[in-house]
C-alpha positions as CSV (number, residue, x, y, z in Angstrom):
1,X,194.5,-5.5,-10.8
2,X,198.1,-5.7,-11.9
3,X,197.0,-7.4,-15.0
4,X,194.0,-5.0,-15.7
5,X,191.2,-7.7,-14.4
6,X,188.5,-6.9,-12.3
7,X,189.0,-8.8,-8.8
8,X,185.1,-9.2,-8.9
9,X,183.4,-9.2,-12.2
10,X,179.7,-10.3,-13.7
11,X,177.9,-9.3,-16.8
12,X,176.3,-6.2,-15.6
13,X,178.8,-5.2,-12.8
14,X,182.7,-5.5,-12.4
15,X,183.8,-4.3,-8.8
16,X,187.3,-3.7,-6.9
17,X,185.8,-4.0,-3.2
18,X,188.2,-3.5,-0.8
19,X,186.4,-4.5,2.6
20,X,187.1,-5.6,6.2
21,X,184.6,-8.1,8.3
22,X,182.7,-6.1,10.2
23,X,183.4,-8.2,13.5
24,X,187.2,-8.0,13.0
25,X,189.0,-5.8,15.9
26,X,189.6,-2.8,14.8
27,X,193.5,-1.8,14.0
28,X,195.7,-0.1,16.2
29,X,197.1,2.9,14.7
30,X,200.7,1.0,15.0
31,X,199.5,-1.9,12.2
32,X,198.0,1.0,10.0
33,X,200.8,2.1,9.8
34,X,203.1,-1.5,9.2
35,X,200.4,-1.5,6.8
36,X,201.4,1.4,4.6
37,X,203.6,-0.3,2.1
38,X,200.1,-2.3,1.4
39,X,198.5,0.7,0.8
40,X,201.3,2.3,-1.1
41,X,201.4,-1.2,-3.3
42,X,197.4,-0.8,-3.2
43,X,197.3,2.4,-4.6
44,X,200.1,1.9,-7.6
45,X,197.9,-0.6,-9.3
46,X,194.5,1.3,-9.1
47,X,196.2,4.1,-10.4
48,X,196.9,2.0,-13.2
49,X,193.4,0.7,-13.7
50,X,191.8,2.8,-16.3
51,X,192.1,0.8,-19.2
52,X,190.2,-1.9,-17.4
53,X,187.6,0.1,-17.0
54,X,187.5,1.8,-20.6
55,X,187.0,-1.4,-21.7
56,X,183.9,-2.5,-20.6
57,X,181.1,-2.4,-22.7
58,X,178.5,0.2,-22.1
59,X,175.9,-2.2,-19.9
60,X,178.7,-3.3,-17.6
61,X,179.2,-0.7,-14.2
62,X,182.1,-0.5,-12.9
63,X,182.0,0.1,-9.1
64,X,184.7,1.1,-6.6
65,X,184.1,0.2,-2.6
66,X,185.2,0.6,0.7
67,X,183.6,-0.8,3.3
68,X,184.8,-0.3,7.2
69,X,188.2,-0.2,6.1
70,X,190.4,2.1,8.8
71,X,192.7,4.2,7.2
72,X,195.4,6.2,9.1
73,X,195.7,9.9,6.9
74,X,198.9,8.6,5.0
75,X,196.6,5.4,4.0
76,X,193.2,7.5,3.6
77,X,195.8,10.1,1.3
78,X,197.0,7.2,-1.0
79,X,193.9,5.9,-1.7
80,X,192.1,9.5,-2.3
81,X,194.9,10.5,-5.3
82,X,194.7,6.5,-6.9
83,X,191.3,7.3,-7.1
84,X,191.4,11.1,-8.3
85,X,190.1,10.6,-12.2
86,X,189.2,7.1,-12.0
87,X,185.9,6.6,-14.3
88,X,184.0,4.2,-11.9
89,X,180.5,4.6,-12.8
90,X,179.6,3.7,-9.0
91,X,181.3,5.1,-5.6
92,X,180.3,3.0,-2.4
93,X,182.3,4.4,1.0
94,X,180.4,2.6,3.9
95,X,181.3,3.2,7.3
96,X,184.0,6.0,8.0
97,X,184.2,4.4,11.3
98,X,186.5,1.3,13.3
99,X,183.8,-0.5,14.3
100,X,183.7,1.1,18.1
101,X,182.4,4.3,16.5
102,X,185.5,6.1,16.7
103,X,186.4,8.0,13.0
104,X,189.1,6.2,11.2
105,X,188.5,5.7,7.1
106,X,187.7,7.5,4.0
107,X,186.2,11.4,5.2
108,X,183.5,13.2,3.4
109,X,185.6,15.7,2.1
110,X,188.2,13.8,0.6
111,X,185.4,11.5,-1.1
112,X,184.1,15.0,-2.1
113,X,187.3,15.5,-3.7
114,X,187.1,12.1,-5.5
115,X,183.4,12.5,-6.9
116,X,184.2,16.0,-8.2
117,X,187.3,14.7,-10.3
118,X,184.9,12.3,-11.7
119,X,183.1,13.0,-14.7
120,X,181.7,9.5,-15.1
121,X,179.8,9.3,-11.7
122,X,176.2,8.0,-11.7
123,X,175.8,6.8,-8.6
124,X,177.3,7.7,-5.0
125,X,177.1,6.0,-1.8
126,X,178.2,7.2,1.2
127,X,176.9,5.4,4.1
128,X,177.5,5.5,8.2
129,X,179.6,8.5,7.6
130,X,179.6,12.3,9.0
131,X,177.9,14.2,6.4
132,X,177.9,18.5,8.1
133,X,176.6,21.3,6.9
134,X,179.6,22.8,5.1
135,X,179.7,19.4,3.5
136,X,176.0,19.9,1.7
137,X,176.7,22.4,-1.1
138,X,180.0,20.5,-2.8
139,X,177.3,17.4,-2.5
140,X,174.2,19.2,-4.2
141,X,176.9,20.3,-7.1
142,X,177.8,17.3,-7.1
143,X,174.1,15.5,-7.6
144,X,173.5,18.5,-10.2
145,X,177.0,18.1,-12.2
146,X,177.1,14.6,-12.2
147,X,173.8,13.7,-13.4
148,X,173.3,11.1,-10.3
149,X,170.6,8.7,-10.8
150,X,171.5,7.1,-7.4
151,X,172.2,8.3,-4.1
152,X,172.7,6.7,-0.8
153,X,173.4,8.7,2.5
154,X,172.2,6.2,4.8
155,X,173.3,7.1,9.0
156,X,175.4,9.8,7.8
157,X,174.0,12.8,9.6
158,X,174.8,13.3,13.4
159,X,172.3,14.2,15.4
160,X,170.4,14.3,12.0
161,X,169.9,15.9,8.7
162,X,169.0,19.6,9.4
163,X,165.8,21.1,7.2
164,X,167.7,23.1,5.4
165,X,170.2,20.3,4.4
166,X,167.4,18.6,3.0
167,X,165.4,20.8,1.1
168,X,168.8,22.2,-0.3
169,X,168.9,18.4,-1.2
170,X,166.1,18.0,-2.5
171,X,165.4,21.4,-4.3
172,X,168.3,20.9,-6.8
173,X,167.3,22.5,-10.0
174,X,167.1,19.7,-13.0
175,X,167.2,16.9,-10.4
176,X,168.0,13.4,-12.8
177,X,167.6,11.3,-9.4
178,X,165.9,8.1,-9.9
179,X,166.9,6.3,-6.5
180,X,167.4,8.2,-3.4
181,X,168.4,6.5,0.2
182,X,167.6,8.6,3.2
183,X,167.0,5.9,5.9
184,X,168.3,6.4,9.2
185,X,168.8,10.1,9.3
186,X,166.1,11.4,12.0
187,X,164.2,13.8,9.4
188,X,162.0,16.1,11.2
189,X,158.6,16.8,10.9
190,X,159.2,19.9,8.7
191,X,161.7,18.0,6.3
192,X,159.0,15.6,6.1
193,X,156.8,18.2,4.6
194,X,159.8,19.1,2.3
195,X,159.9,15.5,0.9
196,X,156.3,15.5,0.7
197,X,156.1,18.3,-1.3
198,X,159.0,16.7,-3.3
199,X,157.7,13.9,-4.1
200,X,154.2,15.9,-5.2
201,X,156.2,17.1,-8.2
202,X,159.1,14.9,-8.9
203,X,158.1,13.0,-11.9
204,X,161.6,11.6,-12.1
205,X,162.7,9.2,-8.8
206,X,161.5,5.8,-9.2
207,X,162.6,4.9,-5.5
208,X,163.1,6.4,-1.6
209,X,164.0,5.1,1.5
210,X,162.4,6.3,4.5
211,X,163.3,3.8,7.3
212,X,164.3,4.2,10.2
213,X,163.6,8.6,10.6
214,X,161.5,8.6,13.4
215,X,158.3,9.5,11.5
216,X,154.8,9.9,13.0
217,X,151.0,9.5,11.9
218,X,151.3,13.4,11.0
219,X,154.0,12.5,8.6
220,X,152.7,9.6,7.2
221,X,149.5,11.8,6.4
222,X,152.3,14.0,4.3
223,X,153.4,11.4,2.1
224,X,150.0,9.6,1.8
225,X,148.6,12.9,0.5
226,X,151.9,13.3,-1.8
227,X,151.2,9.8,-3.3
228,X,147.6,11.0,-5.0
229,X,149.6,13.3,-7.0
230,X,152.9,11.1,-8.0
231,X,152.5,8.2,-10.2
232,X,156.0,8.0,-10.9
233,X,157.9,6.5,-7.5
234,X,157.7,3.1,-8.0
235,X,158.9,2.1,-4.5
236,X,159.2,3.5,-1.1
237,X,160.6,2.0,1.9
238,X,158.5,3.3,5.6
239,X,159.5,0.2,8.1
240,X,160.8,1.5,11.3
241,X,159.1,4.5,11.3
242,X,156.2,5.6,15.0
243,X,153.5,5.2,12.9
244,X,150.3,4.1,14.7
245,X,147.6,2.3,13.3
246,X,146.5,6.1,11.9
247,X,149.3,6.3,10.5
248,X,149.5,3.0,8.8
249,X,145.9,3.5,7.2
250,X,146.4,7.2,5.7
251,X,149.2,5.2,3.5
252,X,147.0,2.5,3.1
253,X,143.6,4.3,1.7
254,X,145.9,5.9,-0.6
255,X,147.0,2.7,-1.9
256,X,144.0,1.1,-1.6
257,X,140.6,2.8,-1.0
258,X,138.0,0.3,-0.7
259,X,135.4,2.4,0.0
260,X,133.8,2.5,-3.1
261,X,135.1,1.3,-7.1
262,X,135.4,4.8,-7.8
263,X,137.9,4.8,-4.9
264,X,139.6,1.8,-5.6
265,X,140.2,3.3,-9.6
266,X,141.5,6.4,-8.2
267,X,143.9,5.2,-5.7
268,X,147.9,4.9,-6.1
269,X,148.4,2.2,-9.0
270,X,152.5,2.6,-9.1
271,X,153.9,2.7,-5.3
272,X,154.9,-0.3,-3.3
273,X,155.0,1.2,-0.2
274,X,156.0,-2.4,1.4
275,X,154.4,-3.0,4.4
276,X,150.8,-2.0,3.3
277,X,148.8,-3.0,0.2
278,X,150.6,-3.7,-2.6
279,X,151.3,-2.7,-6.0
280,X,153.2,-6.1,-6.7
281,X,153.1,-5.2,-10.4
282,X,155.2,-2.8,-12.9
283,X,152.2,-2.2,-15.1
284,X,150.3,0.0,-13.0
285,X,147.3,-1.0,-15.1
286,X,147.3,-4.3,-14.1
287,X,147.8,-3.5,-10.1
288,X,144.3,-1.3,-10.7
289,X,142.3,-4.5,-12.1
290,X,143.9,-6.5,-9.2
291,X,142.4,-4.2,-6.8
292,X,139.1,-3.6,-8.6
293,X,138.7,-7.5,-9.3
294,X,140.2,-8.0,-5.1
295,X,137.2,-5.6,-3.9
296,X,134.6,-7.5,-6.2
297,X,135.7,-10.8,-5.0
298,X,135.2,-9.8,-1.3
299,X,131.4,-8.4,-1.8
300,X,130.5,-11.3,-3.2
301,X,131.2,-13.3,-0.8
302,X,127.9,-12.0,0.8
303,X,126.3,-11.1,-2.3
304,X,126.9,-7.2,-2.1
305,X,127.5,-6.5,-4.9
306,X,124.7,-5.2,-6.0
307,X,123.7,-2.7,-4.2
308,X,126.9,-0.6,-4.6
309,X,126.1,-0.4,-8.3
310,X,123.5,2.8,-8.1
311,X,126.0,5.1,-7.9
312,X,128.5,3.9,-10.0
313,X,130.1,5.5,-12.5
314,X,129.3,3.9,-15.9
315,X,133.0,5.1,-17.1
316,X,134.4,1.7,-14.3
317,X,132.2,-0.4,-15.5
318,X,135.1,-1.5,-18.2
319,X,137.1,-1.8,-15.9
320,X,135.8,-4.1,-13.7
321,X,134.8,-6.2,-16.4
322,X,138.4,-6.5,-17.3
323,X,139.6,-7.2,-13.7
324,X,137.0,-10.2,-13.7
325,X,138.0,-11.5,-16.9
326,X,141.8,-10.9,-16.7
327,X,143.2,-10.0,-13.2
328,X,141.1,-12.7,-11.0
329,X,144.4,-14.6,-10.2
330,X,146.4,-11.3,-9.4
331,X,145.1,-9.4,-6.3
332,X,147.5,-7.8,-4.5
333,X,150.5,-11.2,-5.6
334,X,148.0,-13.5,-4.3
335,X,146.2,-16.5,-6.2
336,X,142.5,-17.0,-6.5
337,X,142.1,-19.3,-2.8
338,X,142.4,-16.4,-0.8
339,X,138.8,-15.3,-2.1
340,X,137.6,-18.5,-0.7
341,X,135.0,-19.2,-3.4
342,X,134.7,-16.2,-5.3
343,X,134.5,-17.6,-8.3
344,X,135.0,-15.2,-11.8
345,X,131.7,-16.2,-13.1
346,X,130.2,-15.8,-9.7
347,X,131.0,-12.4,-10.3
348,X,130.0,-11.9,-13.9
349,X,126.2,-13.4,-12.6
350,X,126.3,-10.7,-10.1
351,X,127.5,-7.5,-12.3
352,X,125.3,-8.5,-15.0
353,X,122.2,-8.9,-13.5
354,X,122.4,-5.6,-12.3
355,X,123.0,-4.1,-15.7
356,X,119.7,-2.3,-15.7
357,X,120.9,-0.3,-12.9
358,X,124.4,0.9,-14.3
């Protein structure tokens, strides 16, 4: 750092991590302290720093983390003022604790202090940390005055994050959020209405992380309703949640509805939810003939085809004529052996020879 080098660097990242092992002991106030000069030395050469980072090119991120590092006040108040002003594009603070749950590293408000002197912010983690009401309107500035397009609060709200917290969250006029971690924070069942109806009209956020928040069927029902309306969030992350099997199929209908081709065409082309049906593919066109060419393949294995063509809608009839011809190696990141002799041609005889009908 000394000499102005990154002490962890690759083409699209360079990163000064400062971390302990997770399974260390933790310190004893006494060696924070013997420690001190470390910090002091520490916090002389990040002060220092800047140009290293000014000269990156504009596709590198520069990143700044601390990660279950104790820190006594004296140590926690060096390392707050070497970072006051520092343009890291990227702020990770994970786990303000020792290791035995006791508080002992970087607090929210003095990494509040540090994301509000920095003008170059874009993304913010702050995980396993105690996140309080009084904390959630310097954040939401933050979000707004920043223009962050990543944010992480993973287990950082004790017993939980309120409703209000998160629709204050999540109701932030001219939100740029593109990537938004919420897992492990015991959302109720009316802030799961909240990000439901968020997620209804957010055109923006590519990605949300939902683990882990103690969700139920009713919940799921929500988001599943949310995702007929969004084609925008690219990925969303439900493991860990109560769902039941109810809850599991409300999320998968609305991902893939089988219950008709009309259905299947007018399910959720852009989500990968993860543990249900997939939309494997970034081209949200091709995930559609997947599906269309996946629900094809599986009537004909017992020829029947046919007789869901009546009340079909000439305007799919394109489309599963694409999905045959195009897409009959790609249902749902599978190859064709799945379909266990549904061969494309197979299919073709069968469509065809019920043309009169369509």
């Amino acid at each position: 750092m000394r000499r102005g080098e990154f002490p962890y660097k690759k083409s699209e990242m360079c990163e000064v991590n400062v971390e302990r092992s997770y399974s260390a002991p933790p310190f004893s106030y006494a060696v924070n302290n013997e420690l001190l000069p470390h910090w002091k030395e520490f916090a002389a050469a990040l002060k220092q720093f800047t140009p290293a980072i000014n000269l990156l090119p504009d596709n590198c991120e520069s990143r700044f983390s601390l990660h279950y590092v104790q820190l006594n006040p004296n140590a926690m108040y060096l390392v707050k003022e070497a970072l006051m002003g520092m343009p890291f594009n990227r702020l990770d603070f994970n786990s303000n604790t020792n290791g035995d749950g006791t508080r002992g590293g970087m607090n929210v408000d003095a990494i509040l202090d540090v994301v509000e002197s920095n003008k170059h912010l874009r993304k913010l983690f702050i995980r396993r940390n105690l996140i309080v009401s009084q904390h959630i309107e310097r954040l939401c500035s933050a979000v707004r005055n920043h223009h962050l397009v990543e944010l992480d609060l993973f287990d950082s709200f004790e017993p939980g994050i309120g409703d209000e917290m998160l629709a204050s969250l999540l109701t932030i006029d001219d939100l740029k959020l593109e990537k938004l971690g919420m897992s492990s924070n015991h959302i109720t069942s009316v802030g799961s209405a909240v990000v439901a109806d968020f997620l209804a009209t957010n055109t923006r956020l590519k990605e949300l992380d939902l683990r882990d928040n103690n969700l139920n069927d009713s919940d799921a029902e929500l988001i599943a309703n949310a995702l007929r309306s969004n084609m925008t969030l690219r990925d969303l992350n439900l493991e860990d949640n109560n769902f039941t099997d109810a809850g599991d199929e409300a999320l998968h209908l609305v991902i893939y509805d089988d219950s008709s081709l009309n259905a299947v065409a007018d399910s959720n082309h852009t989500c990968d939810a993860h543990f249900i049906f997939s939309n494997w593919h970034e081209n949200w066109r091709i995930n559609k003939g997947g599906k269309i060419y996946y629900l094809l393949s599986c009537r004909n294995k017992t020829g029947s085809n046919a007789k869901h063509f009546d009340d079909l809608d000439v305007k799919i009839l394109p489309n599963m004529l694409d999905a045959v011809q195009k897409y009959q190696n790609h249902a749902n990141g599978h190859d064709l052996s799945i379909f266990r002799g549904a061969e494309p041609l197979s299919i073709l005889f069968e469509i065809m020879r019920k043309w009169d009908k369509v």
